[in-house]
C-alpha positions, 0 to 999 in steps of 0.5 A, spaced: 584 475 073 582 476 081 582 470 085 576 469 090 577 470 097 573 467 102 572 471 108 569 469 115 563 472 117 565 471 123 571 477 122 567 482 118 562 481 124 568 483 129 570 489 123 564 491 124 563 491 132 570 495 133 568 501 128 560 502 130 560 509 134 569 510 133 567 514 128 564 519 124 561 516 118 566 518 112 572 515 118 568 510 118 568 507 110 576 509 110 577 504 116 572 498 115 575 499 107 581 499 110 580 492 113 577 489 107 583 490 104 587 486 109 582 481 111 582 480 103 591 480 103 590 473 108 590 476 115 585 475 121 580 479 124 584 482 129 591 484 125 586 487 120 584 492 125 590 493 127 593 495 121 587 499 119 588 503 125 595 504 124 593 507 117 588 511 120 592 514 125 598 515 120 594 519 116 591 524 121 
């Protein structure tokens, strides 16, 4: 059973702002699914960012 996890719009807004024009669009899914992972695992806006970053540097 999966629990619900609320998330403030106020970080997916942020997510999103930090990924517009980084990207192409297929680096774009990888990295705005790799937030929503970390905002799910509890973590803030910023730090999802962060750790999203780092996956996405690690796998270049």
């Amino acid at each position: 059973m999966q629990h619900k996890v609320f998330i403030p719009a106020e970080y997916l807004e942020r997510v999103m702002e930090v990924s517009q024009g980084v990207f192409n669009q297929d680096e774009e899914l990888y990295f705005l699914k790799a937030c929503m992972y970390y905002l799910k695992e509890g973590m803030n806006a910023d730090q999802a960012i962060d750790m999203a970053m780092i996956d996405y540097l690690v796998d270049l």
